[in-house]
C-alpha positions as a Markdown table, in Angstrom:
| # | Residue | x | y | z |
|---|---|---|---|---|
| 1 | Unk | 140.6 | 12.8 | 5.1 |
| 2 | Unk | 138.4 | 10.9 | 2.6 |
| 3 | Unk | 135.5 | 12.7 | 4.0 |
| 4 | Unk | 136.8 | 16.5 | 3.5 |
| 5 | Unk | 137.9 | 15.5 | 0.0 |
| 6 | Unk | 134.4 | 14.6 | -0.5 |
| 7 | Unk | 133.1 | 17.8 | 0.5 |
| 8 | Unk | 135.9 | 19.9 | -0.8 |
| 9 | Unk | 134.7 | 18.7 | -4.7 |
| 10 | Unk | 131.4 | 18.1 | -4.8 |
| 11 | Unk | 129.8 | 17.0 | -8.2 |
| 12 | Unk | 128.6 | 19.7 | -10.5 |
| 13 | Unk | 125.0 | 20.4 | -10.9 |
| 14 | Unk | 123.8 | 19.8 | -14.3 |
| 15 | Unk | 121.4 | 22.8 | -15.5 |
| 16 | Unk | 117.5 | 22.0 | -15.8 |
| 17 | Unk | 116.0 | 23.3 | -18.9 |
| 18 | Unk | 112.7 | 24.8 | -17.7 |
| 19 | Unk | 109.9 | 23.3 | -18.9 |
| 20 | Unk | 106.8 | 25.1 | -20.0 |
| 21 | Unk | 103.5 | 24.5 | -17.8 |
| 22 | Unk | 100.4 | 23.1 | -20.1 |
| 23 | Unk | 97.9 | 25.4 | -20.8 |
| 24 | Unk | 94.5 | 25.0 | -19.9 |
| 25 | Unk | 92.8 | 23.6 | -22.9 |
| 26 | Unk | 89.1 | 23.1 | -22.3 |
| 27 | Unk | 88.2 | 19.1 | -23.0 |
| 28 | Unk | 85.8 | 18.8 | -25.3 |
| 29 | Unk | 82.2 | 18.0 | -23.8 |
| 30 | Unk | 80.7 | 14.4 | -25.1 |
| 31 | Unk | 78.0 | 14.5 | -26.9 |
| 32 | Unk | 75.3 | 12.3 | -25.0 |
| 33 | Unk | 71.4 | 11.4 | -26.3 |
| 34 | Unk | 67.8 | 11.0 | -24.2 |
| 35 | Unk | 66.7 | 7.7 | -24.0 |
| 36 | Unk | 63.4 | 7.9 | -22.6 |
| 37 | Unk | 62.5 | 5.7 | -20.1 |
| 38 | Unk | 59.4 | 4.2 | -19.5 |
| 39 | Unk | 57.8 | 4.0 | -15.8 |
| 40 | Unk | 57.8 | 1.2 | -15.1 |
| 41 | Unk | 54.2 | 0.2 | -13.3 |
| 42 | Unk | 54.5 | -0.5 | -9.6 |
| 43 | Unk | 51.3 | -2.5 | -7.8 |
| 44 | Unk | 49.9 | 0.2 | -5.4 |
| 45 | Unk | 49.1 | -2.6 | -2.9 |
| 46 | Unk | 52.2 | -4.6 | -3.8 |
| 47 | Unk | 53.0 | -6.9 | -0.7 |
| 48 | Unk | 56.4 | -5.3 | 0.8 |
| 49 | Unk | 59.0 | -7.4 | 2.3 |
| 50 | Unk | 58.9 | -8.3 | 6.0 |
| 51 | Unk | 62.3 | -8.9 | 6.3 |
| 52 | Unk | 63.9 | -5.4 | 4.9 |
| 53 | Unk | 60.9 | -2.9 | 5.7 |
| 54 | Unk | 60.7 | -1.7 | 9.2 |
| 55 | Unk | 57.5 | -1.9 | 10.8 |
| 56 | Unk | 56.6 | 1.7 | 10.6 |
| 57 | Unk | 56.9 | 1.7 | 6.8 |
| 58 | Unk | 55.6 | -2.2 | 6.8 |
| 59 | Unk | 51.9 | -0.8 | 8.9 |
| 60 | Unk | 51.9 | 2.1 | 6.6 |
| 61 | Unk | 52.1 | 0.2 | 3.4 |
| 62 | Unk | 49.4 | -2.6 | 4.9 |
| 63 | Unk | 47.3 | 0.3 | 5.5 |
| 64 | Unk | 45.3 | 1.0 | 2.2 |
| 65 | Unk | 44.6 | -3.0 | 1.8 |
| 66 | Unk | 43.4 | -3.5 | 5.4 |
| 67 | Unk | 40.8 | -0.2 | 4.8 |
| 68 | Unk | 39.8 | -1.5 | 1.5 |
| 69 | Unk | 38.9 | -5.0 | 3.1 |
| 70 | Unk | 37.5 | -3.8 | 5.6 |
| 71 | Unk | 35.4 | -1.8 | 3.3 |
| 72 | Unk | 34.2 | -4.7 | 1.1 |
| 73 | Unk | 33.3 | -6.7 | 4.5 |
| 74 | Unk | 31.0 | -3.8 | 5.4 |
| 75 | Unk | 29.2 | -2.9 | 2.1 |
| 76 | Unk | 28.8 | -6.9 | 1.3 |
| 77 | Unk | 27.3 | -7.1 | 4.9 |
| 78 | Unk | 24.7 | -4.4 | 4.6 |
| 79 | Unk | 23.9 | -5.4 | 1.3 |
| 80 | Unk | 23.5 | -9.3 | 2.6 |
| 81 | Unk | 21.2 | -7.2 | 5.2 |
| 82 | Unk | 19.4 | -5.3 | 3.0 |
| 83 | Unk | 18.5 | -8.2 | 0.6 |
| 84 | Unk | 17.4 | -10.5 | 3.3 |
| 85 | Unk | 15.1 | -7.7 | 4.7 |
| 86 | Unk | 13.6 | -7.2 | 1.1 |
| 87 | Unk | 13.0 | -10.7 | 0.8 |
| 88 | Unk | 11.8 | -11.0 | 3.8 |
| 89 | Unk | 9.1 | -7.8 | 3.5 |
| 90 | Unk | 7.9 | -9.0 | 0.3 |
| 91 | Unk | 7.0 | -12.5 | 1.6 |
| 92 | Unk | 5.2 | -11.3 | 4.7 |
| 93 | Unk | 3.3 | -8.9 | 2.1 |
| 94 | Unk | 2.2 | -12.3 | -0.1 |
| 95 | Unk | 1.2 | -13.8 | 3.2 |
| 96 | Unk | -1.1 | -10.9 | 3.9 |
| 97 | Unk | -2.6 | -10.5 | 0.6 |
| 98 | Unk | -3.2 | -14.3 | 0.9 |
| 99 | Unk | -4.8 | -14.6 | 4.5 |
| 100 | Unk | -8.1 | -13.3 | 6.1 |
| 101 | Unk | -7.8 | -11.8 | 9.4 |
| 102 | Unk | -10.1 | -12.0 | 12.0 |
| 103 | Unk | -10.7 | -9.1 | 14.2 |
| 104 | Unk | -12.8 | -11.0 | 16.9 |
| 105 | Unk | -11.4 | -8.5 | 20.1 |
| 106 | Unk | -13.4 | -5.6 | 18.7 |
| 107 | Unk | -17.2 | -5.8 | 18.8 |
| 108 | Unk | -19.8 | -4.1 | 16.1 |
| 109 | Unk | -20.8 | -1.4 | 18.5 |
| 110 | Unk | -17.6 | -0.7 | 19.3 |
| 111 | Unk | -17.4 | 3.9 | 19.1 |
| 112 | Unk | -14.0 | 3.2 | 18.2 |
| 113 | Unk | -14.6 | 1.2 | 15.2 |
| 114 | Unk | -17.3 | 3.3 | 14.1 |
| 115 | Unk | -15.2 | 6.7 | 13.9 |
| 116 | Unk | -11.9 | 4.9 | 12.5 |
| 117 | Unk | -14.8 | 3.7 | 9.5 |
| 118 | Unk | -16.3 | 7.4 | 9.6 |
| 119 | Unk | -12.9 | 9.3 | 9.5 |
| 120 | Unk | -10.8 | 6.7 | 6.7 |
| 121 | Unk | -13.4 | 4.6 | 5.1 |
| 122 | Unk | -16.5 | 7.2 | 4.7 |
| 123 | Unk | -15.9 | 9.4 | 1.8 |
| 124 | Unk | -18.9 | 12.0 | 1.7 |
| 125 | Unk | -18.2 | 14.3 | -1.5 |
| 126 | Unk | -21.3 | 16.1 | -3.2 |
| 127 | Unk | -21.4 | 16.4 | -6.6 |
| 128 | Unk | -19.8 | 19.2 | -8.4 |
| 129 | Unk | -22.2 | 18.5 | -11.5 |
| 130 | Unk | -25.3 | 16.7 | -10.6 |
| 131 | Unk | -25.8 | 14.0 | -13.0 |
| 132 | Unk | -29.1 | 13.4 | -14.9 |
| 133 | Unk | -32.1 | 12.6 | -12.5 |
| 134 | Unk | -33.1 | 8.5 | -13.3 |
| 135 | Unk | -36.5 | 7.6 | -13.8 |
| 136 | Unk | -38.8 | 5.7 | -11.2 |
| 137 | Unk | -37.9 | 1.6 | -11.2 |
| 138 | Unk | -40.7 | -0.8 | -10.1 |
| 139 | Unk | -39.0 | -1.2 | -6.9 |
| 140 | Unk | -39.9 | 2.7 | -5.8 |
| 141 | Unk | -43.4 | 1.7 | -7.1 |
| 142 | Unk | -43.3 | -0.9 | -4.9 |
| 143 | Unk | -42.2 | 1.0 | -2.0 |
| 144 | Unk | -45.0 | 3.6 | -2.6 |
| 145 | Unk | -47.8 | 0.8 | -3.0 |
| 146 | Unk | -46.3 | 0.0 | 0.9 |
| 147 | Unk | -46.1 | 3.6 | 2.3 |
| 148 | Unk | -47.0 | 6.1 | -0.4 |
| 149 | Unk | -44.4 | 8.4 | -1.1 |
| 150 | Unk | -41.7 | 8.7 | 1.6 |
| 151 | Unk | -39.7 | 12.2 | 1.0 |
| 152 | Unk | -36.3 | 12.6 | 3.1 |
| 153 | Unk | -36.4 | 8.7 | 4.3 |
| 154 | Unk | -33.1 | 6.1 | 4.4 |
| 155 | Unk | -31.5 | 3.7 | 2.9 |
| 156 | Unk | -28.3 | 1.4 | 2.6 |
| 157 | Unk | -26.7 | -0.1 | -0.3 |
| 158 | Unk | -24.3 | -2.5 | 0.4 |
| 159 | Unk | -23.3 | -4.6 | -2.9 |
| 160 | Unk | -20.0 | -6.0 | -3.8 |
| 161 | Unk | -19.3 | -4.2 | -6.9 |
| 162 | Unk | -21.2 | -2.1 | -9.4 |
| 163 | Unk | -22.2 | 1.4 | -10.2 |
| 164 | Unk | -24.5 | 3.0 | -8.7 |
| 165 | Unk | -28.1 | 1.6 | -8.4 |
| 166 | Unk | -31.4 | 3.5 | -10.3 |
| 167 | Unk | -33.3 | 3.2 | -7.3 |
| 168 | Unk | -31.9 | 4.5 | -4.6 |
| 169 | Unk | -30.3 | 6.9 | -7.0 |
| 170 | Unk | -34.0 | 8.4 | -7.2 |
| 171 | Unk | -34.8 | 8.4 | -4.2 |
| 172 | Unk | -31.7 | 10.2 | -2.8 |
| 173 | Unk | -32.4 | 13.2 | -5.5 |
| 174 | Unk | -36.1 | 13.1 | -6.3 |
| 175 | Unk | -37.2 | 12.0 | -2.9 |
| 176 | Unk | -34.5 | 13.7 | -0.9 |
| 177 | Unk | -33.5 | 10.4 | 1.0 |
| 178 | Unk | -30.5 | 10.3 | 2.8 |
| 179 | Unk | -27.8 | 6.8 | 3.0 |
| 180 | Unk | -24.9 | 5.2 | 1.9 |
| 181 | Unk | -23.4 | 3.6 | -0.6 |
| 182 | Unk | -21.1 | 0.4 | 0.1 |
| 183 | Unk | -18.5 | -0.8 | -2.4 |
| 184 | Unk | -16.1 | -3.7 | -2.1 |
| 185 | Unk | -14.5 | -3.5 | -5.3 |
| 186 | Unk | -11.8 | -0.5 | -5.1 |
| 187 | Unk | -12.6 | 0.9 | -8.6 |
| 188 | Unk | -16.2 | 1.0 | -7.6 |
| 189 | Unk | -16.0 | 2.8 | -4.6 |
| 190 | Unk | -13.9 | 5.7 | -6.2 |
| 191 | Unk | -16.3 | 6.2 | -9.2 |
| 192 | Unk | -18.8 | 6.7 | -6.9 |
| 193 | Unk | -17.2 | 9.1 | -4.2 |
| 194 | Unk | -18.3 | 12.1 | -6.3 |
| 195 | Unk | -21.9 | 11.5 | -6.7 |
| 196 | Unk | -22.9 | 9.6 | -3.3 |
| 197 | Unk | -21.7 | 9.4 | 0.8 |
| 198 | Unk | -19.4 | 5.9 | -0.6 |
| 199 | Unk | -18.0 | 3.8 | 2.3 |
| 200 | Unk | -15.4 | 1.1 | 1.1 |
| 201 | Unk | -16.1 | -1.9 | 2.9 |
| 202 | Unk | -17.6 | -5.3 | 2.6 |
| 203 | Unk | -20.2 | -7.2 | 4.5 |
| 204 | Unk | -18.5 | -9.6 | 7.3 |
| 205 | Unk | -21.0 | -12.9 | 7.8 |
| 206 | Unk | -19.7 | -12.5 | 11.6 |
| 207 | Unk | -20.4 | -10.4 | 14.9 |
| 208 | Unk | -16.8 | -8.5 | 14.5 |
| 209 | Unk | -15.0 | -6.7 | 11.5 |
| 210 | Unk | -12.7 | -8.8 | 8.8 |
| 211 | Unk | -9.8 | -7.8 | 6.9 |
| 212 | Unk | -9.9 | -9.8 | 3.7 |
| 213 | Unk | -8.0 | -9.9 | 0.2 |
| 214 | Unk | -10.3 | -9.0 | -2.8 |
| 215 | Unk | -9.7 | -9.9 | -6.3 |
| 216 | Unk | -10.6 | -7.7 | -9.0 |
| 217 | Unk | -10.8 | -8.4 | -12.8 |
| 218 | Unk | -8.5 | -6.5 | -14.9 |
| 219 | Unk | -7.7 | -6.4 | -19.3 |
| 220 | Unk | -6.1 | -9.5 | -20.6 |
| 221 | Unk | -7.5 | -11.9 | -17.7 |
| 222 | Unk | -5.2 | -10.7 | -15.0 |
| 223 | Unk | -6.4 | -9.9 | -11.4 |
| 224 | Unk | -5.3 | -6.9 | -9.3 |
| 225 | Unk | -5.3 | -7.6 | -5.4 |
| 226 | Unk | -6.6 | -5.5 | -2.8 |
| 227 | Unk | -6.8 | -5.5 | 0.7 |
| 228 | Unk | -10.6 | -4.5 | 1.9 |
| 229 | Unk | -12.5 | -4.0 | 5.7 |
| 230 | Unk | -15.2 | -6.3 | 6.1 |
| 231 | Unk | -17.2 | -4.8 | 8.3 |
| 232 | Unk | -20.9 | -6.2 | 10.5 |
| 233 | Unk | -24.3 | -5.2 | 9.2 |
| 234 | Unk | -24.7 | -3.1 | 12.4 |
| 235 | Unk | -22.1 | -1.3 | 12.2 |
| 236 | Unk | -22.1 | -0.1 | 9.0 |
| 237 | Unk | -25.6 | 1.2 | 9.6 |
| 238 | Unk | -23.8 | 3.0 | 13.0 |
| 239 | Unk | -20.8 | 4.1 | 10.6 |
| 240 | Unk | -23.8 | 5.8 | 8.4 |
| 241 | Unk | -26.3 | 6.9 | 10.9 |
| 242 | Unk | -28.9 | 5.0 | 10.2 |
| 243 | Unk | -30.1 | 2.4 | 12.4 |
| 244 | Unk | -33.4 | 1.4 | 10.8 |
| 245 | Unk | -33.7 | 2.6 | 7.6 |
| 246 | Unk | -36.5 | 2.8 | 5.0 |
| 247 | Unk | -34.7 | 0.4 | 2.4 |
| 248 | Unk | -32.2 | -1.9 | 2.4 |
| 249 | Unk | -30.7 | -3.3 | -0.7 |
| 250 | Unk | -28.3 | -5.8 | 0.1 |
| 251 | Unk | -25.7 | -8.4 | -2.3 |
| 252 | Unk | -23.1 | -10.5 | -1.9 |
| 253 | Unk | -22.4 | -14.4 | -0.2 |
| 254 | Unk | -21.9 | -12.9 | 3.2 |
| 255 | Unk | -25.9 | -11.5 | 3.8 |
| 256 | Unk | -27.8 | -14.4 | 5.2 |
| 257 | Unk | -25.4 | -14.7 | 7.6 |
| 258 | Unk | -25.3 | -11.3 | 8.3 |
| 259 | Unk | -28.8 | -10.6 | 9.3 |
| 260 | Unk | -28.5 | -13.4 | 11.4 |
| 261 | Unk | -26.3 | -11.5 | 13.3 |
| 262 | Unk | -28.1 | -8.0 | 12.9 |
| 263 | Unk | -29.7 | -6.9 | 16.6 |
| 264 | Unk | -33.2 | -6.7 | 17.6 |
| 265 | Unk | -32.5 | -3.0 | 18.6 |
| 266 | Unk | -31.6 | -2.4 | 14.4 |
| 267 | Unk | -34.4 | -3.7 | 12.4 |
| 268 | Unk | -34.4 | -2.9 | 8.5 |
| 269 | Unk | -37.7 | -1.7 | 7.4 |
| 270 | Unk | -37.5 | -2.9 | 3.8 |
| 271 | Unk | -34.9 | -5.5 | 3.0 |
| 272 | Unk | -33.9 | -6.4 | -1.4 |
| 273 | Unk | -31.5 | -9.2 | -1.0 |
| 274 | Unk | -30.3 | -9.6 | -4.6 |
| 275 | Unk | -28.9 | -13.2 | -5.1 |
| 276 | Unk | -28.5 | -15.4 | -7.8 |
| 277 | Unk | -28.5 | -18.3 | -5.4 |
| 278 | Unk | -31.8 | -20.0 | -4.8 |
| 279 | Unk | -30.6 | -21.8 | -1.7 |
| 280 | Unk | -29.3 | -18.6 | -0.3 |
| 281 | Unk | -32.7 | -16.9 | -1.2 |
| 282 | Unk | -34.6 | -19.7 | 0.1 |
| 283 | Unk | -32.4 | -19.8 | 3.8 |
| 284 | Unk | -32.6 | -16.2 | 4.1 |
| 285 | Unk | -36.4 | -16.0 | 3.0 |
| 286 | Unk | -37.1 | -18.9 | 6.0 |
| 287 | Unk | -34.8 | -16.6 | 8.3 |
| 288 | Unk | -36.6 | -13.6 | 7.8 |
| 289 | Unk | -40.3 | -14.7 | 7.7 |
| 290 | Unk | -39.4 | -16.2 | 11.4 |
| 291 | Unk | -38.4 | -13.0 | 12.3 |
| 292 | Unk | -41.2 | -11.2 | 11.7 |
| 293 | Unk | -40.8 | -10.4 | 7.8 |
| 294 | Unk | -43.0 | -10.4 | 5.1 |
| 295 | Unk | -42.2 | -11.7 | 1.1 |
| 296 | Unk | -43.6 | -8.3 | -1.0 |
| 297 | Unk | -42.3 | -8.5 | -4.3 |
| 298 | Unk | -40.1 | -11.0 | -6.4 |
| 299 | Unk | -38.0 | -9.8 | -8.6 |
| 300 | Unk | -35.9 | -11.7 | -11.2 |
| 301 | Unk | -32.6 | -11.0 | -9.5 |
| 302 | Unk | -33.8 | -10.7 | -6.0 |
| 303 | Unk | -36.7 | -10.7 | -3.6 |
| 304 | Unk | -37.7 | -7.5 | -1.5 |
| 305 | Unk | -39.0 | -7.8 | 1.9 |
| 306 | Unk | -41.5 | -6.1 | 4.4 |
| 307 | Unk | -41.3 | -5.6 | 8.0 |
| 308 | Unk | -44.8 | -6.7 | 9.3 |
| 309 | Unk | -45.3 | -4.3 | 12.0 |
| 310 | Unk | -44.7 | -1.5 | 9.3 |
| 311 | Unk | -47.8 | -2.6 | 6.9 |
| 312 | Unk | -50.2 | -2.3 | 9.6 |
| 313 | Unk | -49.3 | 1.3 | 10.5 |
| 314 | Unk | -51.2 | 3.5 | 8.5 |
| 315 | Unk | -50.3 | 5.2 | 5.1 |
| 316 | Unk | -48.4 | 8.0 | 6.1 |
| 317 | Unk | -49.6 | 11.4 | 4.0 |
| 318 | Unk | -47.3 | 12.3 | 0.8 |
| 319 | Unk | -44.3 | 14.4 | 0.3 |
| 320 | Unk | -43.8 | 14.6 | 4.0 |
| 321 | Unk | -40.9 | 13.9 | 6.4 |
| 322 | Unk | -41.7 | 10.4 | 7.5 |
| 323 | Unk | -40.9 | 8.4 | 10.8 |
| 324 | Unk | -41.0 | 4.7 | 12.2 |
């Protein structure tokens, strides 16, 4: 029964004003500011951490500093190389200015030696302007009081150093005579490659060629260095064509020794050894008197021999090609 009273009056609803929705009221927007913000600098080759990178990433980040190690290794390397090659080079290049080389395997006659001097060391180049003719010297007087006056003979001029030499200039344009003109000294032998056959070369006191260092004088006392070919008397006179020439006009420390050495088959007709050394000139007078030579004329620089066998032949006649 207390149930169905219950539900027969129930409790009366109590009204609900309605209550108006909010409108939408746009919220206003903050007002914010830039700050900049600097980068912050990052090392490119930064070491990364091996405990949080995985080893893709880790290899890829090593990259760049392996390849720029690996890159300083190699350049360093070659240039260790490079500088130990250089240093090297330049003292074997001391050493060889400094030493004298002796080319015993290869003998005077040898036709080898005597084209290699013929193609690289023989310089024939005629004059483009003649110079001036010279006037007889008393050594051509000389020569004609021997065999009156020789027109298209030889001759060999082997000196150190020096320009070229009145005599044999005269005789190679007056007389027409034909030789060579030997220079040690490098200047020397290219001041005269325009007006004379010039060979550059030295006399060797031995049997085989020489490769030695020459010295030459320069301005304020210095000395410029040169290598040079020092080559036997016999086969220079090969290297020029001329195996007994008319006159011979030879200089220099290595000449007594020399002729010692020159064959019976090459005889010099006329020898001028120019020396300022009386024991040289003494030893080499002694020398060549035994072999068959003849003191002609003294001179106050040098002595000029005879072959004996050629003053007994008789006067051969005047501006004529003339023969042994």
């Amino acid at each position: 029964m207390a149930e169905k009273k219950i539900q027969e009056n129930p409790l009366p609803e109590v009204p609900q004003e309605p209550v108006d929705k909010p409108k939408d009221v746009p919220k206003p927007v903050p007002k914010t500011t830039t700050v900049p913000i600097a980068p912050v600098p990052t090392n490119r080759f930064g070491i990364p951490s091996l405990t949080k990178t995985p080893p893709n990433e880790l290899y890829r980040k090593l990259l760049p500093a392996i390849l720029f190690v690996l890159t300083f290794v190699t350049v360093m390397t070659m240039l260790l190389i490079y500088m130990d090659t250089v240093a090297m080079g330049a003292q074997q290049f001391r050493l060889n200015m400094s030493q004298d080389y002796e080319l015993a395997s290869i003998p005077a006659e040898s036709p080898i030696l005597i084209a290699y001097v013929r193609q690289l060391h023989l310089a024939p180049r005629p004059p483009k302007n003649p110079p001036p003719v010279p006037n007889i010297t008393d050594r051509v007087e000389v020569l004609d009081r021997l065999y009156g006056e020789i027109y298209n003979g030889t001759f060999v001029e082997i000196l150190p150093q020096g320009d070229r030499e009145p005599t044999t200039s005269y005789l190679e344009m007056v007389r027409g005579w034909k030789g060579v003109a030997v220079r040690a000294a490098p200047r020397d032998f290219l001041s005269l490659r325009g007006a004379a056959s010039a060979l550059h070369a030295c006399l060797s006191p031995t049997a085989h060629p020489r490769e030695v260092s020459y010295q030459e004088p320069e301005g304020g006392g210095s000395l410029f260095s040169s290598r040079v070919l020092c080559l036997p008397l016999h086969t220079l006179l090969l290297a020029a064509g001329v195996t007994r020439p008319h006159y011979a006009l030879l200089a220099g420390r290595s000449v007594p020794a020399a002729l010692r050495r020159l064959p019976a088959s090459a005889k010099l007709q006329v020898i001028e050894f120019r020396s300022n050394d009386q024991a040289a000139i003494r030893n080499t007078t002694e020398y060549l008197l035994s072999v068959n030579y003849t003191v002609v004329a003294t001179f106050h620089d040098s002595v000029m021999y005879a072959l004996t066998d050629t003053l007994t032949r008789t006067s051969v006649t005047t501006k004529s090609s003339w023969s042994p």
